[in-house]
Biopython code that builds the backbone (N, CA, C, O; Angstrom):
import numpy as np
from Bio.PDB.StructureBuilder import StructureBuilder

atoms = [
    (1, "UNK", "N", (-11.362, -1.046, -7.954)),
    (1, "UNK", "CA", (-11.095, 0.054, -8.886)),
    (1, "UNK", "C", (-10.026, -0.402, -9.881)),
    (1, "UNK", "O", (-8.958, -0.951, -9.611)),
    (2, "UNK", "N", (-10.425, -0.133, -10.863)),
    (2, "UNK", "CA", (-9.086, -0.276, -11.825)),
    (2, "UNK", "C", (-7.866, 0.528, -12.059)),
    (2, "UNK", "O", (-7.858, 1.758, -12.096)),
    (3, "UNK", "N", (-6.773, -0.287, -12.224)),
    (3, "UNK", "CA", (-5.379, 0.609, -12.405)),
    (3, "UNK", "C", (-5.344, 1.865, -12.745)),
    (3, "UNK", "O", (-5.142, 2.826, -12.004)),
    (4, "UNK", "N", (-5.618, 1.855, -14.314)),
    (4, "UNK", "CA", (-6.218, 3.309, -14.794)),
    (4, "UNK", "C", (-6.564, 4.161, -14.266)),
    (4, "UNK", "O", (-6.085, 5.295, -14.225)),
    (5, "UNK", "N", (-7.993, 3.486, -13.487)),
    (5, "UNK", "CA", (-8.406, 4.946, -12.649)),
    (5, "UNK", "C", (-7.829, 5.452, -11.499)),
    (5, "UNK", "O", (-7.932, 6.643, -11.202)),
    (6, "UNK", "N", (-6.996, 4.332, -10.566)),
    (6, "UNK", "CA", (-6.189, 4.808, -10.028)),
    (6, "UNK", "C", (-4.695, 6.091, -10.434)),
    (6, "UNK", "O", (-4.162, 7.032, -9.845)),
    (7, "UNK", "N", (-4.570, 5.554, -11.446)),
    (7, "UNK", "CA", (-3.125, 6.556, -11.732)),
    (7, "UNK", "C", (-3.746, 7.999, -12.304)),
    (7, "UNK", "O", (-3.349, 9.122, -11.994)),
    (8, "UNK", "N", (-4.974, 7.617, -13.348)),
    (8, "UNK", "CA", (-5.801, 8.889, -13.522)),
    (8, "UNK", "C", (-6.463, 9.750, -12.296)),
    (8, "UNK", "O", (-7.096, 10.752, -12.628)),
    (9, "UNK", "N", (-6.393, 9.529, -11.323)),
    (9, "UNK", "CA", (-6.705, 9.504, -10.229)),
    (9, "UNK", "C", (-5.685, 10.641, -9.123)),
    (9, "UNK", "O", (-5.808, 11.712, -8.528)),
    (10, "UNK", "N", (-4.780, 9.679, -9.329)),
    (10, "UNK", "CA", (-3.531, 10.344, -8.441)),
    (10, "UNK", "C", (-2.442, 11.141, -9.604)),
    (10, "UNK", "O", (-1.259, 11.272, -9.288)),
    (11, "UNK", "N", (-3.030, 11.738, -11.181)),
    (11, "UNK", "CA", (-2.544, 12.699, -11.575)),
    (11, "UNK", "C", (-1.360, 11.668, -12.528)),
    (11, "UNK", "O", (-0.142, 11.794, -12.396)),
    (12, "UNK", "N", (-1.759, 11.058, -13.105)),
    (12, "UNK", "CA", (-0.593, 9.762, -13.775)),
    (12, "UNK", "C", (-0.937, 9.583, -15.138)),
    (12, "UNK", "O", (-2.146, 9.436, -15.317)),
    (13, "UNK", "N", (-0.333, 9.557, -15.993)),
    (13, "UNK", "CA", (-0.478, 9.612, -17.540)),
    (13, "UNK", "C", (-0.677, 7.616, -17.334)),
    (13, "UNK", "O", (0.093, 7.142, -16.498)),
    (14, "UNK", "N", (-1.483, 6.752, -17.938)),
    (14, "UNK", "CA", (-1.682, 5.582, -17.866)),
    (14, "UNK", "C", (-0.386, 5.217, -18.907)),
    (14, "UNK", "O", (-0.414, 5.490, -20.107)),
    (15, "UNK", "N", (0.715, 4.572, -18.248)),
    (15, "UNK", "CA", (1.446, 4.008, -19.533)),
    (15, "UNK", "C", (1.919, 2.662, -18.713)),
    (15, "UNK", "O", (1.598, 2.256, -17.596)),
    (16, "UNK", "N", (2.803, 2.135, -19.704)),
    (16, "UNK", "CA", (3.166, 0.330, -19.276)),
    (16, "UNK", "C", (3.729, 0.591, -18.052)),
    (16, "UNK", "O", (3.319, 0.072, -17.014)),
    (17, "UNK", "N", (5.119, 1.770, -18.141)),
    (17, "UNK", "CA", (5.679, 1.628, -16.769)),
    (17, "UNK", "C", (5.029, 2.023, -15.334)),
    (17, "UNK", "O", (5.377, 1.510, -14.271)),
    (18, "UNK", "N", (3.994, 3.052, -15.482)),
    (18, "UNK", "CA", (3.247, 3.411, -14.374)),
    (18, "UNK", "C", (2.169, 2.403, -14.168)),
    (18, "UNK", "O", (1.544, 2.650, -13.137)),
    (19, "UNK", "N", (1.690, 1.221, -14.881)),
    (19, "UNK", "CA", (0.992, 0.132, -14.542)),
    (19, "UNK", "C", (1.944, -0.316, -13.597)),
    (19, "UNK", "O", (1.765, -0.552, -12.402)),
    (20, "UNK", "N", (3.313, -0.436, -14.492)),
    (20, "UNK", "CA", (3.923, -1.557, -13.648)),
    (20, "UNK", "C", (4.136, -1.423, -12.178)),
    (20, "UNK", "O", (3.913, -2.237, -11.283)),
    (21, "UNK", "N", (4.587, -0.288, -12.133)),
    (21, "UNK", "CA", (5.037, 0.035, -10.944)),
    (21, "UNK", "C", (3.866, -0.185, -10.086)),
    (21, "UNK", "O", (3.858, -1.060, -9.220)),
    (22, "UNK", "N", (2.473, 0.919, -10.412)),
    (22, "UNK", "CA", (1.330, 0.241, -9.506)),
    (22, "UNK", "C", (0.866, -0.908, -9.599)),
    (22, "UNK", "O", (-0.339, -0.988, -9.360)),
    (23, "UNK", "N", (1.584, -2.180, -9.958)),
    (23, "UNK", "CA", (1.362, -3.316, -9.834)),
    (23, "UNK", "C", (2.350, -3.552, -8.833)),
    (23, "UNK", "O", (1.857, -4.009, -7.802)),
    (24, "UNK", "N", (3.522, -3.397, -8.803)),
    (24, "UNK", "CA", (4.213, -3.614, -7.490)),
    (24, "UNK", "C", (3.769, -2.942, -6.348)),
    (24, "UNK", "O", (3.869, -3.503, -5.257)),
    (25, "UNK", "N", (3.236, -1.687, -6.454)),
    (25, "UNK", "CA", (2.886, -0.971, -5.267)),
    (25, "UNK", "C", (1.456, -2.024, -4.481)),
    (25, "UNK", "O", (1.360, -2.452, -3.331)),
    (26, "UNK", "N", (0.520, -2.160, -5.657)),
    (26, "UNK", "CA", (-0.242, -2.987, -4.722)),
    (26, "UNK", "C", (0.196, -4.096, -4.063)),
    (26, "UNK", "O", (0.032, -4.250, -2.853)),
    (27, "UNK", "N", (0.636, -4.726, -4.636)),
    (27, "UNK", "CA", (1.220, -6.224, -3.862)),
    (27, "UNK", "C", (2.099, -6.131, -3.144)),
    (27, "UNK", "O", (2.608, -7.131, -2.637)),
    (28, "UNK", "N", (2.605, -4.658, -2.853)),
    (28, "UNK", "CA", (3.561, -4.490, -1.692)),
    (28, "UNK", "C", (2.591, -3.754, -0.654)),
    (28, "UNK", "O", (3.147, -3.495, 0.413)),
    (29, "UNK", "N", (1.635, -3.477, -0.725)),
    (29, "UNK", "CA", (0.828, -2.759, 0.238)),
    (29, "UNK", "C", (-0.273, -3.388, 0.806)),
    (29, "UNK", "O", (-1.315, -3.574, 0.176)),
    (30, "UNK", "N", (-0.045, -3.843, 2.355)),
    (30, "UNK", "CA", (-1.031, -4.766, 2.926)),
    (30, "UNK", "C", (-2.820, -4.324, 3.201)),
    (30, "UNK", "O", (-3.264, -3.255, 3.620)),
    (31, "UNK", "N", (-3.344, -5.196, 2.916)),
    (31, "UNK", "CA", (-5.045, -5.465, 2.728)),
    (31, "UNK", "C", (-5.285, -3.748, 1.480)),
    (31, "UNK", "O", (-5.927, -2.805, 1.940)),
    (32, "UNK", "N", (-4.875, -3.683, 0.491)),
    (32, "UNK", "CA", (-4.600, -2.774, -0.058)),
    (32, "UNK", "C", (-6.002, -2.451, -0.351)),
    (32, "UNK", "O", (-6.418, -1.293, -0.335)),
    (33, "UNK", "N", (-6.842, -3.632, -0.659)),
    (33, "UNK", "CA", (-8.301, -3.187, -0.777)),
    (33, "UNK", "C", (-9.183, -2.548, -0.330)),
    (33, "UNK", "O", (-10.177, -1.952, -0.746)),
    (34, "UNK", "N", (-8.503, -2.819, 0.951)),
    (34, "UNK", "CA", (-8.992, -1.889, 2.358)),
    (34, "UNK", "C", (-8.623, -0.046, 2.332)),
    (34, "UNK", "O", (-9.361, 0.927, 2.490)),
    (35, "UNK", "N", (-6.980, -0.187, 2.024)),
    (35, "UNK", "CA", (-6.498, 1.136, 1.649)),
    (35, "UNK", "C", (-7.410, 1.940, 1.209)),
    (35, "UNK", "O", (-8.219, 2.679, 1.771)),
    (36, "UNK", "N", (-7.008, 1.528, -0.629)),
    (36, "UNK", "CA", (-7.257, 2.071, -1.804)),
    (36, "UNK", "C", (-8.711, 3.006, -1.978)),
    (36, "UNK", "O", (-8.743, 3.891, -2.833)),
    (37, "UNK", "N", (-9.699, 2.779, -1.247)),
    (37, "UNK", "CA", (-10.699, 3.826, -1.582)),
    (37, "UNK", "C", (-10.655, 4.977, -0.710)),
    (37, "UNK", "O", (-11.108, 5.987, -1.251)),
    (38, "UNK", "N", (-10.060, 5.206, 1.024)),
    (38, "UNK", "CA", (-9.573, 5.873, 1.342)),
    (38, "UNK", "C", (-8.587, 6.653, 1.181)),
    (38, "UNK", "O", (-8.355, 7.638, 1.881)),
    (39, "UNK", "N", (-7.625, 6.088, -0.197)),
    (39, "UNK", "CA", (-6.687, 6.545, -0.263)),
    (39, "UNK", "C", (-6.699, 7.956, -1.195)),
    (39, "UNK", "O", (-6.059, 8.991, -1.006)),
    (40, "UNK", "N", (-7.621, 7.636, -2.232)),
    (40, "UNK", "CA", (-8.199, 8.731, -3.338)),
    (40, "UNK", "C", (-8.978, 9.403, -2.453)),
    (40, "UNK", "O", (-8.849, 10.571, -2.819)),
    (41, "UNK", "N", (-9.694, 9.394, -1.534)),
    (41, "UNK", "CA", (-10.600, 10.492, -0.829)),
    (41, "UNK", "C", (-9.650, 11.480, 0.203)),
    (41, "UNK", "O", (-9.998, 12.565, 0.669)),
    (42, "UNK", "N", (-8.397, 10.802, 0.409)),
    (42, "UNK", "CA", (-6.892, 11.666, 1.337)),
    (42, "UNK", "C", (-6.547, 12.441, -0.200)),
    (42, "UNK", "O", (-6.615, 13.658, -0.370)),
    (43, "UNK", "N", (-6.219, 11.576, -1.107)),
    (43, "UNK", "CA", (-5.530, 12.509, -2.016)),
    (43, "UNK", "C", (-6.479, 13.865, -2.266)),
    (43, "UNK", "O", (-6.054, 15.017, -2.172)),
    (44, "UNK", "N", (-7.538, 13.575, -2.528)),
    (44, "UNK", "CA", (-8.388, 14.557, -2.851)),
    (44, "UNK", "C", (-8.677, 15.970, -2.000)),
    (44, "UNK", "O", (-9.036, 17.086, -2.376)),
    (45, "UNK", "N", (-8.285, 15.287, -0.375)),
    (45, "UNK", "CA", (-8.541, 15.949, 0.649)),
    (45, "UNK", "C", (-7.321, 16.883, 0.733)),
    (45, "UNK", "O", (-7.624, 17.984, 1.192)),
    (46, "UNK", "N", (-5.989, 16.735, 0.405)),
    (46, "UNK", "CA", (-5.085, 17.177, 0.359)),
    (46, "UNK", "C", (-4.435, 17.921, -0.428)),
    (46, "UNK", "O", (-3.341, 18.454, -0.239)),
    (47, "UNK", "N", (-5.477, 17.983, -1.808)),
    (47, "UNK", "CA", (-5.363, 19.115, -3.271)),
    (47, "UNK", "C", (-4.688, 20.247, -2.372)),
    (47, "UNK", "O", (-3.541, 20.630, -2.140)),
    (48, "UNK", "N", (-6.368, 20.689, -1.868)),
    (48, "UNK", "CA", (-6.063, 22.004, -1.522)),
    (48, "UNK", "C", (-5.096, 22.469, -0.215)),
    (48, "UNK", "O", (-5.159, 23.522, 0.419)),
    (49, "UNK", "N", (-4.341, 21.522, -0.063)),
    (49, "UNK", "CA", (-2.842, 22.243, 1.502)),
    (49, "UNK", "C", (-1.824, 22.171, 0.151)),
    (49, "UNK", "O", (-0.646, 22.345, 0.464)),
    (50, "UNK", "N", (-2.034, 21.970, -1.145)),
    (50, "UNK", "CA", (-0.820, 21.405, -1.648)),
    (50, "UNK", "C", (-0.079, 20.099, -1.814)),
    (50, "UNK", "O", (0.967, 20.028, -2.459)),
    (51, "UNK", "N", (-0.596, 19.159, -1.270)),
    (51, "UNK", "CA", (-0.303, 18.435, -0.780)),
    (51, "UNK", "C", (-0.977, 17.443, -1.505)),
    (51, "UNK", "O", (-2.063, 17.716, -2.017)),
    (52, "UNK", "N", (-0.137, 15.545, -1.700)),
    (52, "UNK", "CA", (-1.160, 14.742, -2.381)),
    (52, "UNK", "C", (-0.288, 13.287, -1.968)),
    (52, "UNK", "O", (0.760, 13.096, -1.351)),
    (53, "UNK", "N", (-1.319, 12.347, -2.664)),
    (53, "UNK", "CA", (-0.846, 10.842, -2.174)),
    (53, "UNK", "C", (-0.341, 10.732, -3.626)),
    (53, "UNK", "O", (-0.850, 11.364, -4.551)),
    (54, "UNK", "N", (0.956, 9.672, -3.789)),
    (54, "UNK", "CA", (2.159, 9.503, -5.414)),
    (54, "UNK", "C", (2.712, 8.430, -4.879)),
    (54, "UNK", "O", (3.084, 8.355, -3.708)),
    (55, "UNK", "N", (2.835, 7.040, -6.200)),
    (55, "UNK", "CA", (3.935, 6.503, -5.810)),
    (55, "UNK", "C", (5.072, 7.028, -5.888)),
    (55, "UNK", "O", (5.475, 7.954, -6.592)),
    (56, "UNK", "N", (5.810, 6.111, -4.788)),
    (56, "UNK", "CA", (7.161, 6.460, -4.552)),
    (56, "UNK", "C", (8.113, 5.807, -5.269)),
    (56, "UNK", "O", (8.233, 4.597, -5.459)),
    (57, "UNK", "N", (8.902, 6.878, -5.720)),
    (57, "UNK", "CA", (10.146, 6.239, -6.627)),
    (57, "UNK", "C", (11.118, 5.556, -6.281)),
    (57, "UNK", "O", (11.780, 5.034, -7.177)),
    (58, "UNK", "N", (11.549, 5.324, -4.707)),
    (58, "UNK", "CA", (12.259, 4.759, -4.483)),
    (58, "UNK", "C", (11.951, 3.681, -3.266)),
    (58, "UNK", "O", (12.824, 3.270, -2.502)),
    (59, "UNK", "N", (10.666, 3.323, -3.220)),
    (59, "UNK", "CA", (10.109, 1.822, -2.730)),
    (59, "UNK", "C", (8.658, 2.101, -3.007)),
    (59, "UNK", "O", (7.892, 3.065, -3.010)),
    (60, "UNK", "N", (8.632, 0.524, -3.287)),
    (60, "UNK", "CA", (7.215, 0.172, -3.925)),
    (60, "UNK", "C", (6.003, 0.605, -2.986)),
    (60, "UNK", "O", (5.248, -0.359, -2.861)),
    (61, "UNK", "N", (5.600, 1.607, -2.354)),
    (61, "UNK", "CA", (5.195, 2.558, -1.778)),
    (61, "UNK", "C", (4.011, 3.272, -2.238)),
    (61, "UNK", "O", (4.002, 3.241, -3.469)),
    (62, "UNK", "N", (2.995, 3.912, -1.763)),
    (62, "UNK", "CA", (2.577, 4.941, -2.229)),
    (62, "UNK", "C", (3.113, 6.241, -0.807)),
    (62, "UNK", "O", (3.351, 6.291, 0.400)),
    (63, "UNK", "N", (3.071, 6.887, -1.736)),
    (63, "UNK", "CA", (3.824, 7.997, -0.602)),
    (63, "UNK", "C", (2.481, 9.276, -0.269)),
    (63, "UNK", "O", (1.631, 9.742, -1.028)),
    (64, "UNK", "N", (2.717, 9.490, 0.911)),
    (64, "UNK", "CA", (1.749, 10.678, 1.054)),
    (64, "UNK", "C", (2.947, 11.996, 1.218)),
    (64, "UNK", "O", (3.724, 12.180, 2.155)),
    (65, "UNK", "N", (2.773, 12.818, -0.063)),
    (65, "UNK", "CA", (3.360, 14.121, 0.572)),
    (65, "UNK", "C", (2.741, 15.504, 1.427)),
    (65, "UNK", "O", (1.579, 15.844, 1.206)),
    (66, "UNK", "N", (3.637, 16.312, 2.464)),
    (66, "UNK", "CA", (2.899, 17.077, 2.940)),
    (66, "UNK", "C", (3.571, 18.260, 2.182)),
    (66, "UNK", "O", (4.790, 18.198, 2.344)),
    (67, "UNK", "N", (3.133, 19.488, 1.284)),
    (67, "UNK", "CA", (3.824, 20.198, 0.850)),
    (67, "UNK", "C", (3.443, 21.777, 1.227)),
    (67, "UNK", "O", (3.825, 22.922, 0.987)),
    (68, "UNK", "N", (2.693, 21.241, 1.783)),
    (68, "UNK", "CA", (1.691, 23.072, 2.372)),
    (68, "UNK", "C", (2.916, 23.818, 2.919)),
    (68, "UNK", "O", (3.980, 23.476, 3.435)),
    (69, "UNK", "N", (2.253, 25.124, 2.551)),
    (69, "UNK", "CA", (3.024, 26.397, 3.017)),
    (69, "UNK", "C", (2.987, 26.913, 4.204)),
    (69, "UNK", "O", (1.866, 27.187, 4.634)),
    (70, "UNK", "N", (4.178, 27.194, 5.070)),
    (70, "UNK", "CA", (4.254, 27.799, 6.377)),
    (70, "UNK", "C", (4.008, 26.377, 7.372)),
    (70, "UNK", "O", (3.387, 25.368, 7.037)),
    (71, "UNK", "N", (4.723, 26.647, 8.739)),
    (71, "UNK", "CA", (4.718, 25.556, 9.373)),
    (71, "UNK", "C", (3.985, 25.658, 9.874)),
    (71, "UNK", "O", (4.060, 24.800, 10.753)),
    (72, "UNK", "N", (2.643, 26.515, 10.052)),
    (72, "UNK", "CA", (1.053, 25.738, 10.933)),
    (72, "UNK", "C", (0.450, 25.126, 9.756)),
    (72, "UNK", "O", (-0.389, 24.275, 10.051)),
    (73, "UNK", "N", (0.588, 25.265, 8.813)),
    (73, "UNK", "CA", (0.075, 24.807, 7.862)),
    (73, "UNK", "C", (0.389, 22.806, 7.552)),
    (73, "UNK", "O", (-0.170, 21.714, 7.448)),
    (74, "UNK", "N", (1.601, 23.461, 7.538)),
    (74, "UNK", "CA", (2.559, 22.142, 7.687)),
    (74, "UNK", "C", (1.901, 20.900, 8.858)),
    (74, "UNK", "O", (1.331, 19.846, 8.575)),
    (75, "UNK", "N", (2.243, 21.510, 10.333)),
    (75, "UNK", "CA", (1.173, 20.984, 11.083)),
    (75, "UNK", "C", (-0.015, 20.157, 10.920)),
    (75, "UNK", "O", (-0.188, 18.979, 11.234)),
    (76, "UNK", "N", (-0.929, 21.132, 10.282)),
    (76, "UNK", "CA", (-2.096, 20.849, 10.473)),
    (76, "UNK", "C", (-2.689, 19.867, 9.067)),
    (76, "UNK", "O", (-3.769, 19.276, 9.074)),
    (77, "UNK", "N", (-1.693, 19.869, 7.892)),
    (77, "UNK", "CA", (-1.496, 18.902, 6.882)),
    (77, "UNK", "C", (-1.065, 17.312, 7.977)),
    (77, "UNK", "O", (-1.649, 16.234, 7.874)),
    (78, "UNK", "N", (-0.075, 17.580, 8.819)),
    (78, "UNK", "CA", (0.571, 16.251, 9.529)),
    (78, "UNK", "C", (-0.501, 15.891, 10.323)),
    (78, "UNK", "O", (-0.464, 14.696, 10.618)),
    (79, "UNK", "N", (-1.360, 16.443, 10.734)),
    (79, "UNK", "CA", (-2.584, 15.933, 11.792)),
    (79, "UNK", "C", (-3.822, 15.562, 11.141)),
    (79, "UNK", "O", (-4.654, 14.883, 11.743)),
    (80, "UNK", "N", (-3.997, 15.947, 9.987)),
    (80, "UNK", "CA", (-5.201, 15.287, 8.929)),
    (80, "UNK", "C", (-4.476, 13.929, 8.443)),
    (80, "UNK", "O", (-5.096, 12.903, 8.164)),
    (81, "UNK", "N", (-3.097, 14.067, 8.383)),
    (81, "UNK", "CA", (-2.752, 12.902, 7.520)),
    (81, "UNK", "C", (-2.831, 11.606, 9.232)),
    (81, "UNK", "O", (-3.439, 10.556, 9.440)),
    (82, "UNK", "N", (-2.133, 12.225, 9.850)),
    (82, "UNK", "CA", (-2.149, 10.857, 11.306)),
    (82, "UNK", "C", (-3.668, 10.650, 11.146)),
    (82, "UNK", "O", (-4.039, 9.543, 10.753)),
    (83, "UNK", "N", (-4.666, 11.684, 11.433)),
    (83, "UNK", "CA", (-5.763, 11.342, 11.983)),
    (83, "UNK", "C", (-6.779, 10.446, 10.749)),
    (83, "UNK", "O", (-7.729, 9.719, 11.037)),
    (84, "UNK", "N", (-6.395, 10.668, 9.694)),
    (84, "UNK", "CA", (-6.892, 9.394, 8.713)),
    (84, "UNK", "C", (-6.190, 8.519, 8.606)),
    (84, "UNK", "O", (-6.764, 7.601, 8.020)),
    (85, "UNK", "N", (-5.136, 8.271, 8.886)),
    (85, "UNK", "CA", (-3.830, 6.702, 9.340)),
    (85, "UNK", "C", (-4.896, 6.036, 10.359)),
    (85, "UNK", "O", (-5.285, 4.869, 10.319)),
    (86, "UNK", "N", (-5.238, 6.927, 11.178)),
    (86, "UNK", "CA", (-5.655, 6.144, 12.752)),
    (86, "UNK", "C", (-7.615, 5.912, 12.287)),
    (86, "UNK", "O", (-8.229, 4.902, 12.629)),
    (87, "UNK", "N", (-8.203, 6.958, 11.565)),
    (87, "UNK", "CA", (-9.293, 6.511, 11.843)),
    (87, "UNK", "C", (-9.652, 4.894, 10.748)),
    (87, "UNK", "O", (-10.362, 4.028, 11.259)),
    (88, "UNK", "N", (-9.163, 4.699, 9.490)),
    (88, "UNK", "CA", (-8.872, 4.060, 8.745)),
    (88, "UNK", "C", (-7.962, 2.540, 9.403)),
    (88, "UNK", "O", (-8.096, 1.340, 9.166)),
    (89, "UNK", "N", (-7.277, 3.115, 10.067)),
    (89, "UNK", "CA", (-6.100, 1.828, 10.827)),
    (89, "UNK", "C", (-5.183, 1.413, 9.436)),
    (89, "UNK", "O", (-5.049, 0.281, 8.970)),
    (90, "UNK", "N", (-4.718, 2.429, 9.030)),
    (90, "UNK", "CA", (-3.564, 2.400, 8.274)),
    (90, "UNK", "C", (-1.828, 2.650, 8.926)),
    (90, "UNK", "O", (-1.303, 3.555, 9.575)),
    (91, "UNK", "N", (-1.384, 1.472, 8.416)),
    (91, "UNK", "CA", (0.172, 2.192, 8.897)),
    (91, "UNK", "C", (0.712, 2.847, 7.667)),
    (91, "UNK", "O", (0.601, 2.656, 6.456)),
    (92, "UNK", "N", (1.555, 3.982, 8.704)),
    (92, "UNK", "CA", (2.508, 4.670, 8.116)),
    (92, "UNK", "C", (3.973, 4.610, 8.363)),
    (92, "UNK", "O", (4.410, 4.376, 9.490)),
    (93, "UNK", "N", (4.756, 4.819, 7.314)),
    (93, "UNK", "CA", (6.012, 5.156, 8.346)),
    (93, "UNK", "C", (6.784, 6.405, 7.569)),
    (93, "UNK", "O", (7.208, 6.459, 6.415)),
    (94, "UNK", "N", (6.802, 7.204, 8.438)),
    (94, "UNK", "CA", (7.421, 8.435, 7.956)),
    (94, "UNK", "C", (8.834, 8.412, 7.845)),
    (94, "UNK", "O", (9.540, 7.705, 8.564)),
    (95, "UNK", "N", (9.291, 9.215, 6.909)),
    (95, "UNK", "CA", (10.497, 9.520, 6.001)),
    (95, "UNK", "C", (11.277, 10.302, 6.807)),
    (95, "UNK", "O", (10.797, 11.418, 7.006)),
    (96, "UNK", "N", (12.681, 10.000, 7.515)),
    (96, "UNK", "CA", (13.003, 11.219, 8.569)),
    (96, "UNK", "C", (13.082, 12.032, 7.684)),
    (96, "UNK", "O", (13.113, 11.861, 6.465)),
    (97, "UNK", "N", (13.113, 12.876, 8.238)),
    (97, "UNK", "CA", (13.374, 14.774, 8.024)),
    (97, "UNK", "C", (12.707, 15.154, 7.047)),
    (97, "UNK", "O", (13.166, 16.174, 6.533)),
    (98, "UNK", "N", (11.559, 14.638, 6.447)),
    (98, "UNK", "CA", (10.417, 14.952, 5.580)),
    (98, "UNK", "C", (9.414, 14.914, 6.343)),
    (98, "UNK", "O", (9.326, 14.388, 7.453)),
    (99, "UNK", "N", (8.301, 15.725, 5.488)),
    (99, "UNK", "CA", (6.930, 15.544, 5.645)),
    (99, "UNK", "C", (6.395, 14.920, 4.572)),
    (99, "UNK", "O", (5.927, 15.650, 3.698)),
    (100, "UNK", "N", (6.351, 13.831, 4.433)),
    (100, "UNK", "CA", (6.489, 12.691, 3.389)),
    (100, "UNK", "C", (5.857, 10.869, 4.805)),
    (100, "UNK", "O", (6.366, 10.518, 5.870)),
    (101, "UNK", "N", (4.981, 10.433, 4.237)),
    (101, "UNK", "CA", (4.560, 8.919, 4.503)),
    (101, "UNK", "C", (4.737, 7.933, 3.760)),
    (101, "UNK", "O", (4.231, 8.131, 2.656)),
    (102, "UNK", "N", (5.329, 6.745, 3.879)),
    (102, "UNK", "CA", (4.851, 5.596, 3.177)),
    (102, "UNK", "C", (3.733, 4.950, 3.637)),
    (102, "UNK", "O", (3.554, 4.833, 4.849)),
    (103, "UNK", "N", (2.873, 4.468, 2.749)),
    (103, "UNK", "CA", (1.469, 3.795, 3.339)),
    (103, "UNK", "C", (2.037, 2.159, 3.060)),
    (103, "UNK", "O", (2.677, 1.732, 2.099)),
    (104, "UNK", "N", (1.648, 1.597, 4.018)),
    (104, "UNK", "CA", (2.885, 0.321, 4.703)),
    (104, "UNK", "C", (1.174, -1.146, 4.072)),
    (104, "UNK", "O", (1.163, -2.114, 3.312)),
    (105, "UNK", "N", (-0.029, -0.394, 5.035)),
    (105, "UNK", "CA", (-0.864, -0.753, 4.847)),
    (105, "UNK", "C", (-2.006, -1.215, 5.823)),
    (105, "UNK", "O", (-2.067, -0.515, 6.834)),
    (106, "UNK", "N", (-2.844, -2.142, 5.757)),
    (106, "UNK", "CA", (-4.259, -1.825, 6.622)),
    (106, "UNK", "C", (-3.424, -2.642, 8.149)),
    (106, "UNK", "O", (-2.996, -3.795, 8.109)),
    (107, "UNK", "N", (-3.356, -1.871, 9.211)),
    (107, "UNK", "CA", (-3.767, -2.709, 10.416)),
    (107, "UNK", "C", (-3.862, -4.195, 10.797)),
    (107, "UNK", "O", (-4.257, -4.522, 11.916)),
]
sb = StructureBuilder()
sb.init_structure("model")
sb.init_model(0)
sb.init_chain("A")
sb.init_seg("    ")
for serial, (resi, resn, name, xyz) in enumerate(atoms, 1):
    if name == "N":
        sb.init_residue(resn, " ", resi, " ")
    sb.init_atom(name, np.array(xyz, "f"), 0.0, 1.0, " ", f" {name:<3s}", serial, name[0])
structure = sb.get_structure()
C-alpha cells in the first residue's frame, strides 16, 4: 500500500512531515508488511467504539487508541483490540494507565 493511502486512511492530511514520520514508523515496526493490512481493517473496526489506530507522537509507533464511552465499553474495545494482537500475532505494548497500544510488530 502506499504512504498516501495509508495516512488518507488513518484520517491524515498527506504532507512532507506526516510522510516522514510514517517513514520512521514503518522501519520501526517489525514485519510491518505483515501488520499494515490488518492494521486499516482494526482502524476501521474501531470507528464506531470511538476509537482508532494514529501515529504516535512520541515514539515512532503507531498507536492504537481505546476511547469508547463507559467502562464496559472500554472493556470490550480492550478485548477486540488483544483479540486481533493475538489472532494476527502482533505485539503490543500498552501505555500504563491508558487505554492506548503501541504496535511493536509481527510475532
Amino acid at each position: 500500500m502506499q504512504k498516501q493511502a495509508i495516512l488518507t486512511q488513518l484520517g491524515y492530511s498527506v504532507t512532507p512531515n506526516a510522510e516522514a514520520q510514517l517513514e520512521r514508523v514503518i522501519n520501526n515496526t517489525v514485519g510491518f508488511e505483515h501488520v499494515e493490512k490488518h492494521l486499516i481493517a482494526l482502524h476501521d473496526a474501531l470507528k464506531a467504539h470511538h476509537s482508532f489506530v494514529a501515529l504516535s507522537s512520541n515514539k515512532d509507533y503507531f498507536k492504537i487508541k481505546n476511547e469508547a464511552a463507559g467502562a464496559e465499553l472500554v472493556d470490550e474495545v480492550n478485548e477486540m483490540i488483544t483479540k486481533w494482537a493475538a489472532k494476527y500475532k502482533i505485539t503490543l505494548e500498552k501505555v500504563p494507565n491508558k487505554n492506548t497500544y503501541y504496535v511493536i510488530g509481527y510475532k
